[in-house]
C-alpha positions as CSV (number, residue, x, y, z in Angstrom):
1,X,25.9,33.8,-1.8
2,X,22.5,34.5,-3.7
3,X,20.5,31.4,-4.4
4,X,19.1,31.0,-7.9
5,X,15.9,29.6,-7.7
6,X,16.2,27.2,-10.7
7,X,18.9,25.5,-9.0
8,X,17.4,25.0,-5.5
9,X,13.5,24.4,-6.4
10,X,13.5,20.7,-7.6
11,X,10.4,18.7,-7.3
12,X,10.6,15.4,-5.7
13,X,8.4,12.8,-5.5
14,X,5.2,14.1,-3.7
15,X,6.5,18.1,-3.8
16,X,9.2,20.2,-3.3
17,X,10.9,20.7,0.2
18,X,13.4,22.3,2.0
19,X,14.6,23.6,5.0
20,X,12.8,26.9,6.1
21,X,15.1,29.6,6.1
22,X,17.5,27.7,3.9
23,X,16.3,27.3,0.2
24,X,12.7,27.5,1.5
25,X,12.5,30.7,1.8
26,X,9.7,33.5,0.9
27,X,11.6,34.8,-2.0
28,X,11.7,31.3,-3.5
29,X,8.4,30.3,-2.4
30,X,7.7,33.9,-4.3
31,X,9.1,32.5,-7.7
32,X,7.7,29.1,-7.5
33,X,4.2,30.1,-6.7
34,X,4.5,33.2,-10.0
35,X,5.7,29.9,-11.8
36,X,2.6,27.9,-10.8
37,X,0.4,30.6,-11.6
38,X,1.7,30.1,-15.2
39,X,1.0,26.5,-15.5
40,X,-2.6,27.1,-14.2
41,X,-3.1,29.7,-16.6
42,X,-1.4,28.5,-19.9
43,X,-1.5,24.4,-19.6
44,X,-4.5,23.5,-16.7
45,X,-7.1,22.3,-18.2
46,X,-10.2,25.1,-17.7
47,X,-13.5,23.7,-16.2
48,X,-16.4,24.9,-18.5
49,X,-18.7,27.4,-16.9
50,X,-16.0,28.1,-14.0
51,X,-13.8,30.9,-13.3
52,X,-9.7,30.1,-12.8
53,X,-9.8,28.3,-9.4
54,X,-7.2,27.2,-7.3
55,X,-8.0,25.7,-3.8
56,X,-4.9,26.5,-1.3
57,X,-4.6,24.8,2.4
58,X,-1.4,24.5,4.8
59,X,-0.4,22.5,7.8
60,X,0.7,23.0,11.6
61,X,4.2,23.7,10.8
62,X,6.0,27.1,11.4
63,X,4.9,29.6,8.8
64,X,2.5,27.6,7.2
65,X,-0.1,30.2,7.2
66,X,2.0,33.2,5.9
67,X,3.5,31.0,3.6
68,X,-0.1,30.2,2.3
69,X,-1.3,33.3,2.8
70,X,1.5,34.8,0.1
71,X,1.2,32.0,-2.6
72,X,-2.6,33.1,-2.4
73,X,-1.5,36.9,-3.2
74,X,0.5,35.9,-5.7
75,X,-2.3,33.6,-7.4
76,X,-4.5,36.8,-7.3
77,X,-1.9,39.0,-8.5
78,X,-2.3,36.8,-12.1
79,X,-5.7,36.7,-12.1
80,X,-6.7,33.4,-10.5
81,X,-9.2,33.0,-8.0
82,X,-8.1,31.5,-4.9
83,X,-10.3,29.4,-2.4
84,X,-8.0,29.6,1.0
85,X,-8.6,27.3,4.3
86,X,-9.4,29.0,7.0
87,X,-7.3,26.7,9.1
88,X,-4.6,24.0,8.8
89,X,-6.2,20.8,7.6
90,X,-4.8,17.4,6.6
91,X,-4.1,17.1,2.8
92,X,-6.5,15.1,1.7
93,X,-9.4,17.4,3.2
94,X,-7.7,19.9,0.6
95,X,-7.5,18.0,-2.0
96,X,-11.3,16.9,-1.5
97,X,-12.1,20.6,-1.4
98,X,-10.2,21.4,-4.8
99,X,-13.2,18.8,-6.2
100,X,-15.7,19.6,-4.5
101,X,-14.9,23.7,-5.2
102,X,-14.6,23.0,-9.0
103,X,-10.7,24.1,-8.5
104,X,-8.4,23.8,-11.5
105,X,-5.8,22.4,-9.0
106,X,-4.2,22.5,-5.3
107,X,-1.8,23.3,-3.3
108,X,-0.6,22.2,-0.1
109,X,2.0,24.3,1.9
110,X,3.3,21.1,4.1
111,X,6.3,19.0,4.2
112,X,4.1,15.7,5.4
113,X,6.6,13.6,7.7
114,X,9.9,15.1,7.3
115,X,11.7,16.8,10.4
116,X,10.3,20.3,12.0
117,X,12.6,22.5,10.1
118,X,11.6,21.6,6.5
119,X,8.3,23.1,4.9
120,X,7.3,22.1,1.6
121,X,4.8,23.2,-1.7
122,X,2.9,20.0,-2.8
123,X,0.3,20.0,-5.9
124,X,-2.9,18.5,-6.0
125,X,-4.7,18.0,-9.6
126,X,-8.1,19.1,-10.3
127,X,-9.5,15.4,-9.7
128,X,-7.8,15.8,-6.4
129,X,-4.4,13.3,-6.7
130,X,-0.8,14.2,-6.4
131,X,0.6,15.7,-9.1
132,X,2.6,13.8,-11.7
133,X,6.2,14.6,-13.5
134,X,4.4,15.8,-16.4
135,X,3.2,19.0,-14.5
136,X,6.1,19.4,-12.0
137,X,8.4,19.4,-14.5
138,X,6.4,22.1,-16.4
139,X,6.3,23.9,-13.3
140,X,10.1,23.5,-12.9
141,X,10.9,25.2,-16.6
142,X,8.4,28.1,-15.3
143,X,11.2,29.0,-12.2
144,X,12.5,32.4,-13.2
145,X,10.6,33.1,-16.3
146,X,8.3,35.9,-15.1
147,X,8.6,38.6,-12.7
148,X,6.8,38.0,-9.4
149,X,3.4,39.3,-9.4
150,X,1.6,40.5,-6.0
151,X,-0.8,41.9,-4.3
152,X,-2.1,43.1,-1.0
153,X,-3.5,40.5,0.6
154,X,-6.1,42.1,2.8
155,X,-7.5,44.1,-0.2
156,X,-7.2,40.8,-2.7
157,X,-9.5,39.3,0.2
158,X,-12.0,42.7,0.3
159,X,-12.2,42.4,-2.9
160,X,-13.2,38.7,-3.4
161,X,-10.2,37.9,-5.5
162,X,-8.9,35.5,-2.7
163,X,-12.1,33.6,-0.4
164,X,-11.3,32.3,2.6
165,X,-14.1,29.3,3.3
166,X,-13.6,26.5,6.0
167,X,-12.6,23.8,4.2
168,X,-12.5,20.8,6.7
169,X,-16.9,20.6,7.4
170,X,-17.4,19.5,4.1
171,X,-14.4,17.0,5.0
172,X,-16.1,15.8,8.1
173,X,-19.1,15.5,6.2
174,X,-17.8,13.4,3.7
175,X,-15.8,10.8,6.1
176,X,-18.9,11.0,8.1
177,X,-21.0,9.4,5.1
178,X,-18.5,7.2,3.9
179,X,-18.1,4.9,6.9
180,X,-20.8,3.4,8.7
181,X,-20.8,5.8,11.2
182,X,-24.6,4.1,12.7
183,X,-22.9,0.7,13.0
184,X,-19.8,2.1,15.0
185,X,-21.9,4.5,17.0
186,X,-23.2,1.6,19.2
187,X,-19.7,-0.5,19.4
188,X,-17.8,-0.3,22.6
189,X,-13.9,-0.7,21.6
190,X,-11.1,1.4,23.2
191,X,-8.9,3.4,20.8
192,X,-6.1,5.6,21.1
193,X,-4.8,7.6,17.9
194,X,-1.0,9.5,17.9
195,X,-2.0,12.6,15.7
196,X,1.9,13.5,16.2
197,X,1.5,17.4,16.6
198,X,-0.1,17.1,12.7
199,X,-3.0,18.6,11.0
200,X,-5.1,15.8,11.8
201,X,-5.6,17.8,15.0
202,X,-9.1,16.4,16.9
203,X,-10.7,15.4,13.7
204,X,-11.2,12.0,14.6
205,X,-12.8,12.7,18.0
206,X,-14.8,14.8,15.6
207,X,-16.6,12.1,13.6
208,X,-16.9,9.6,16.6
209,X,-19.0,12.8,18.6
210,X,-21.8,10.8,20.6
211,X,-20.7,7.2,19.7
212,X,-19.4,4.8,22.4
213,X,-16.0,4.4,20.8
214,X,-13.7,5.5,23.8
215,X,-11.1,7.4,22.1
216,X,-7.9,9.3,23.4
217,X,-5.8,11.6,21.2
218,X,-2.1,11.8,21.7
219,X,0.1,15.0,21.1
220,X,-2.9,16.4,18.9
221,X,-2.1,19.6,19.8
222,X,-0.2,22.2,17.6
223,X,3.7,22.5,18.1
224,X,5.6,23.2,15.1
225,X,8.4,21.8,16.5
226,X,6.8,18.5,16.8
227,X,7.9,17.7,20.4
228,X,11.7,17.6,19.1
229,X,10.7,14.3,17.0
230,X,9.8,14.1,13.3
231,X,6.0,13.3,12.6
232,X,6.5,9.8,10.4
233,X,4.5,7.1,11.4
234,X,7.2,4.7,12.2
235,X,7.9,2.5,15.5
236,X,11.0,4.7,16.4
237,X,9.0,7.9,17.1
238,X,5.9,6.1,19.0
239,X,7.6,5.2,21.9
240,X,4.6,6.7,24.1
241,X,1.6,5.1,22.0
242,X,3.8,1.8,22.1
243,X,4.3,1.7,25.7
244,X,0.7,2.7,26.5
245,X,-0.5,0.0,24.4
246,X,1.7,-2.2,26.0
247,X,0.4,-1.3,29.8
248,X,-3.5,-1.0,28.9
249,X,-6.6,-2.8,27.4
250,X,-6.4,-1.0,23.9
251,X,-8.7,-2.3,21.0
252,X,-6.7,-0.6,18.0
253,X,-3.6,1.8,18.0
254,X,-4.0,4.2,15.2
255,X,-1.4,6.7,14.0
256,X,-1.2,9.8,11.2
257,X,1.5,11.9,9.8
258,X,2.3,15.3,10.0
259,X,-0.4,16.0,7.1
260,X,-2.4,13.0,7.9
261,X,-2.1,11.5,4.4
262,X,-0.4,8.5,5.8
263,X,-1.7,5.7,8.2
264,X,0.0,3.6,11.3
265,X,-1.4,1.2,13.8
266,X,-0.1,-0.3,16.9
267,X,-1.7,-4.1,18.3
268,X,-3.1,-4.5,21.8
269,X,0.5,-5.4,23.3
270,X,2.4,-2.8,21.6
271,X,3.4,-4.4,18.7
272,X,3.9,-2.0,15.8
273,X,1.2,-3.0,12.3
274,X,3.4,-2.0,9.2
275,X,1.3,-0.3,6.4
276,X,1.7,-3.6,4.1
277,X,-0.5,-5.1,7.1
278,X,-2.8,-2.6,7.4
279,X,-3.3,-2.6,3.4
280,X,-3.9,-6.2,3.6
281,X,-6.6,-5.7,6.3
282,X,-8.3,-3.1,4.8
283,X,-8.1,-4.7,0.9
284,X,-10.1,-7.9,3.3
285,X,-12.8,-5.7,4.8
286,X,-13.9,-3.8,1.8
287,X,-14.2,-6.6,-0.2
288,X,-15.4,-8.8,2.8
289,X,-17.9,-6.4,4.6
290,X,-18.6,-4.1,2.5
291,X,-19.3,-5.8,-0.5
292,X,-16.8,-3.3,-3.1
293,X,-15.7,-5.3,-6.2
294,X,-12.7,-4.2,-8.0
295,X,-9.0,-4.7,-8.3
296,X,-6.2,-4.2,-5.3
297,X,-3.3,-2.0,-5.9
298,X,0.3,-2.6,-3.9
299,X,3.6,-1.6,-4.8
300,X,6.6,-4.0,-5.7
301,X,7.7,-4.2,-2.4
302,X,4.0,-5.0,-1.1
303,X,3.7,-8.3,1.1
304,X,3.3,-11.0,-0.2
305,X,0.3,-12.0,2.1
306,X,-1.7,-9.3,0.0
307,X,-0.8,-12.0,-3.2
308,X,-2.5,-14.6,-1.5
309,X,-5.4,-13.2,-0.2
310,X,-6.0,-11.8,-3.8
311,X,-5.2,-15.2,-5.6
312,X,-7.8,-16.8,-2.6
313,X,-10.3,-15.1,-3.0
314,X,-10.6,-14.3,-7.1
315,X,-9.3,-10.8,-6.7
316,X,-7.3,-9.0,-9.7
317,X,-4.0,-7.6,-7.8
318,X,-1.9,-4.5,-9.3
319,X,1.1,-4.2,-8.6
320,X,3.7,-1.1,-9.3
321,X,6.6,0.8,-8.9
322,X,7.0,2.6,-5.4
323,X,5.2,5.8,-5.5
324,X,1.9,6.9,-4.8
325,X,1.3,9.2,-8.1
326,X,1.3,5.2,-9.7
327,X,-1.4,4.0,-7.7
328,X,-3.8,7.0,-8.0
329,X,-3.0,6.8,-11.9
330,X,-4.8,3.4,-11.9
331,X,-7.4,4.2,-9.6
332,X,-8.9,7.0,-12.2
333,X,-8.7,4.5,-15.2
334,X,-9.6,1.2,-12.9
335,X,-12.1,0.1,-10.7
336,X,-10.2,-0.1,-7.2
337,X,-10.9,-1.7,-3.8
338,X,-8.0,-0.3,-2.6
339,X,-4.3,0.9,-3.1
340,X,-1.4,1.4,-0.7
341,X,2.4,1.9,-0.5
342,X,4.3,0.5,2.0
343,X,4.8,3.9,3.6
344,X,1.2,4.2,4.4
345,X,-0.9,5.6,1.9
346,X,-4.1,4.5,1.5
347,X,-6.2,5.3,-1.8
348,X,-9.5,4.2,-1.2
349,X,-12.8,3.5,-3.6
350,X,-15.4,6.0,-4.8
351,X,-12.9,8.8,-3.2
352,X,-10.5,11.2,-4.8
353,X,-7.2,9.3,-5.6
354,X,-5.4,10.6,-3.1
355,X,-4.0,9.3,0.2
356,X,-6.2,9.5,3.5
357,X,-5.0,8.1,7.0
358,X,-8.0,9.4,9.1
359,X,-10.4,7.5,6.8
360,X,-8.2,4.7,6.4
361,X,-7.8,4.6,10.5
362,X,-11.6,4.8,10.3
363,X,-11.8,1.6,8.3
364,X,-9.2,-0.3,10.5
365,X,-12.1,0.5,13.5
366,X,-15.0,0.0,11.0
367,X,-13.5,-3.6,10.5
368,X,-13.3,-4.3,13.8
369,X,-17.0,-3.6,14.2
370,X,-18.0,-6.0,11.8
371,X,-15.8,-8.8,13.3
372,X,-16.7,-8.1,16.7
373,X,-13.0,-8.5,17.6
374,X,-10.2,-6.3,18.3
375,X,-7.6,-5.8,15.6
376,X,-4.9,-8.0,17.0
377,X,-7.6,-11.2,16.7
378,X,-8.5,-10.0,13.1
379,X,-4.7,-10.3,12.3
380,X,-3.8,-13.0,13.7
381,X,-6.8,-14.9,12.0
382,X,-6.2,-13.3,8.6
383,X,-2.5,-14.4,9.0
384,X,-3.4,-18.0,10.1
385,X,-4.9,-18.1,6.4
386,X,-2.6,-16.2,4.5
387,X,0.6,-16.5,6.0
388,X,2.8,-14.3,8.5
389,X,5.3,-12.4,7.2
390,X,8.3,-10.5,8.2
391,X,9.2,-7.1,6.4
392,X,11.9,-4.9,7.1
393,X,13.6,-1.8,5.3
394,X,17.0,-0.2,5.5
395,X,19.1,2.8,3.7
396,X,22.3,1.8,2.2
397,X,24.5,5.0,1.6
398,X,27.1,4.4,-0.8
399,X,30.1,6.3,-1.7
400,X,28.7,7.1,-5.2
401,X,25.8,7.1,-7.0
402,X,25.2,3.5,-8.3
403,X,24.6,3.3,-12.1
404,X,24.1,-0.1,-12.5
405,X,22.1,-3.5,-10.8
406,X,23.2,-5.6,-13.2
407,X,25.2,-7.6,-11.1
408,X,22.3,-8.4,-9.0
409,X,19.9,-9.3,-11.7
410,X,22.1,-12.4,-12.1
411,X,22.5,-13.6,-8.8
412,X,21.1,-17.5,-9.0
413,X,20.8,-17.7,-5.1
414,X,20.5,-15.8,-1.9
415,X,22.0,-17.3,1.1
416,X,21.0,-20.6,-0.1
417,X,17.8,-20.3,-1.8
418,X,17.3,-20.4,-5.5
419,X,16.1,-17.1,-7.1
420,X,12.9,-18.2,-9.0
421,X,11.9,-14.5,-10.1
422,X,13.7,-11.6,-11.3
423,X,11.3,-8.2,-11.6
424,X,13.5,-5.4,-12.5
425,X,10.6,-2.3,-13.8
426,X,11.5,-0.2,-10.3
427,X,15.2,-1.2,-8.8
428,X,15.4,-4.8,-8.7
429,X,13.7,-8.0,-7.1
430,X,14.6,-11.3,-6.4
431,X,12.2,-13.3,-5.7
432,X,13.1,-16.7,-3.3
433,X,12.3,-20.2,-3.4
434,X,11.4,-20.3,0.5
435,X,8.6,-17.4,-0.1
436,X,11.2,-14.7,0.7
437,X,12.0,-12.1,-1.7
438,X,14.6,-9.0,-1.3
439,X,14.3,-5.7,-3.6
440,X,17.3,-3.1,-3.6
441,X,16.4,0.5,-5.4
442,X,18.8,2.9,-5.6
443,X,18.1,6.2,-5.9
444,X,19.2,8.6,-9.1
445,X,20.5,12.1,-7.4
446,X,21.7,10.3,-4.0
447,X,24.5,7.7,-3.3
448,X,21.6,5.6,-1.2
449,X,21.0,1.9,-1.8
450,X,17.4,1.6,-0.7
451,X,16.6,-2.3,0.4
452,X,13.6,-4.5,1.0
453,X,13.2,-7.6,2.3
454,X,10.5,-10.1,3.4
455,X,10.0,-13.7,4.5
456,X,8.6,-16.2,6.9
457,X,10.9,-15.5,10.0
458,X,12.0,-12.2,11.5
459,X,15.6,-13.5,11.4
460,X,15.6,-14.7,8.4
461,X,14.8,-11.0,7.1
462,X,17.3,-9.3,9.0
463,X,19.4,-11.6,7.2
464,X,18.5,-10.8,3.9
465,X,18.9,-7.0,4.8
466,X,22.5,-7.9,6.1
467,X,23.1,-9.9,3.2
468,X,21.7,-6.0,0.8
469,X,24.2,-4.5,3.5
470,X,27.8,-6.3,1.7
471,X,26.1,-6.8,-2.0
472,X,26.0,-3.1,-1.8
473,X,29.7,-2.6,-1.3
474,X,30.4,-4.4,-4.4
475,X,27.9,-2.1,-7.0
């Protein structure tokens, strides 16, 4: 059966992907990219003085590079000229390059964390974030409008229609300057960082060249495959980083995704640091030791120890729906200290307003210099002040969509404790009198229940999850 392209290319939250030789497929990577070629060309807004640029980079996954190398044709084929990495490189070193080449816009050929045989088409804006709805959804009408345009590759190259430049030194140099690289030179901590077989590759080993940081990379080599795992930063596919933390004297666990955009850590012990920690932590240091004033950006289903650190300490806290395309809105219109999702993107201050989890791995270390201490004794004093808590997540599928949480806007109690909040702008939250809260979101093209939960006790989460678990068999 031939696949119309309209019906298969749909633009999630941070791209489109699909499963290579599936729906992602060259033909359909051939009309999306003649479709983004219009939108650069009729609706992206022109940089005066510059030609048409677009700045295109791919990952470690299988085909990445001829997939990147044919959206680049097909750019050239329309007229725009194309800026191509010479190598895989994390996303945010492209989307750094599409500012610092005066690009128009990005684009990625990656499918970040999800499993080996999936590829994706992510858009980066000229200011260097994710793309939102507003141009995706242009994109989308584009799909099947024009006839594919292309071009030799090899002579768009000869001719300097299509540039191919090495995107991640200026990268490197960046991240170099933006941490204080002098300070950690001299500091003696052990770290180990799971790269996951992504395109953060030996980058970090890069940047700590000639300090006395003992680092060790795990699985940084290139196997599209990803070792028969998926490349998400969660506890479930660190079982080697866990268990070596567990058996040695480590300072600070650190781990990326498969297009290092997202961050991870593991504690001396082996005990796995959740992104709402980590955002926490790093929201403390750059505020703390680094003297950066601002605002401090989590999603609804943040921790609540990122409240009261904020309310301690006179900080003005954000907070949004889940997504990162909300927090790098407000970091263009607002001064930020920082912004996270509680998957483990990172937007960081005077930075593109993108996602970065080798810099924000950096800053995890960077702390620890300052402190003196390793990150387990920075935790466990910053949750001595603030409060420890518990989060968990889970995936409810349902036998139907769910059009309505109604029902659960009017629950007055969860197993036993009055609601004293109701927040209902992104699924819904209920908000506990014993400092617990529990969120449920479903999703709008999937029969998934999506819950949250926090509070003061490990049990008493898994009980509010539980508790998501039968409330979902009655929506």
């Amino acid at each position: 059966m031939v696949q119309n392209p309209r019906d298969v290319i749909k633009f999630g939250t941070d791209g489109w992907r699909a499963i290579i030789a599936d729906t992602f497929t060259f033909e359909n990577l051939a009309v999306l990219a003649q479709a983004f070629s219009r939108w650069v060309k009729q609706d992206a807004a022109r940089i005066p003085g510059e030609p048409l640029r677009v700045a295109v980079g791919y990952d470690n996954r299988f085909l990445s590079r001829d997939f990147s190398r044919m959206v680049a044709s097909i750019l050239a084929a329309n007229g725009i000229e194309v800026v191509l990495s010479d190598a895989s490189l994390p996303t945010p070193a492209l989307s750094l390059a599409v500012c610092e080449t005066k690009s128009v816009a990005g684009v990625v050929i990656t499918a970040s964390h999800n499993p080996p045989e999936y590829n994706g088409f992510k858009i980066k804006t000229a200011q260097g974030g994710g793309a939102g709805r507003n141009i995706t959804d242009t994109v989308e009408s584009y799909i099947g409008t024009q006839d594919v345009r292309n071009t030799d590759f090899k002579k768009a190259t000869a001719d300097g229609q299509i540039r191919i430049l090495d995107l991640k030194s200026s990268y490197l140099k960046f991240i170099k300057h933006y941490v204080n690289l002098k300070k950690i030179k001299t500091a003696k901590f052990r770290v180990v960082q799971d790269v996951m077989h992504g395109s953060g590759g030996t980058l970090l080993a890069e940047v700590l060249k000639g300090s006395s940081i003992k680092l060790e990379l795990l699985r940084s080599d290139v196997n599209p495959g990803f070792g028969d795992s998926r490349p998400e930063p969660l506890p479930q596919y660190l079982g080697g980083l866990i268990a070596k933390m567990k058996k040695e004297k480590i300072d600070l666990g650190l781990v990326l995704d498969g297009d290092a955009d997202r961050v991870a850590a593991v504690l001396p012990g082996g005990e796995f640091l959740s992104p709402q920690k980590i955002l926490a932590l790093l929201a403390l240091h750059l505020w703390k030791n680094r003297g950066i004033r601002g605002g401090v950006i989590k999603t609804i289903c943040g921790t609540t120890m990122i409240d009261n650190m904020c309310k301690d300490n006179g900080i003005k806290l954000y907070e949004t729906p889940v997504g990162f395309k909300y927090i790098s809105d407000l970091m263009i219109k607002e001064q930020i200290i920082v912004g996270g999702e509680e998957a483990g993107g990172m937007g960081l201050p005077n930075y593109i307003p993108e996602r970065d989890g080798i810099l924000a791995g950096l800053l995890l270390l960077e702390m620890m210099v300052y402190e003196k201490k390793n990150i387990g004794k920075i935790l466990e004093e910053v949750e001595k002040k603030y409060g420890r808590y518990y989060y968990d997540k889970t995936s409810i599928h349902l036998k139907g969509v769910v059009k309505s949480l109604d029902a659960v806007k009017k629950l007055p109690e969860v197993l036993g404790k009055k609601v004293i909040a109701v927040k209902d702008y992104d699924g819904v939250k209920l908000e506990l009198a014993d400092d617990s809260w529990i969120m449920v979101r479903a999703s709008g093209t999937e029969p998934i229940l999506r819950a949250y939960a926090e509070s003061r006790s490990q049990k008493r989460t898994k009980d509010l999850l539980a508790y998501a678990l039968e409330l979902a068999k009655t929506l």
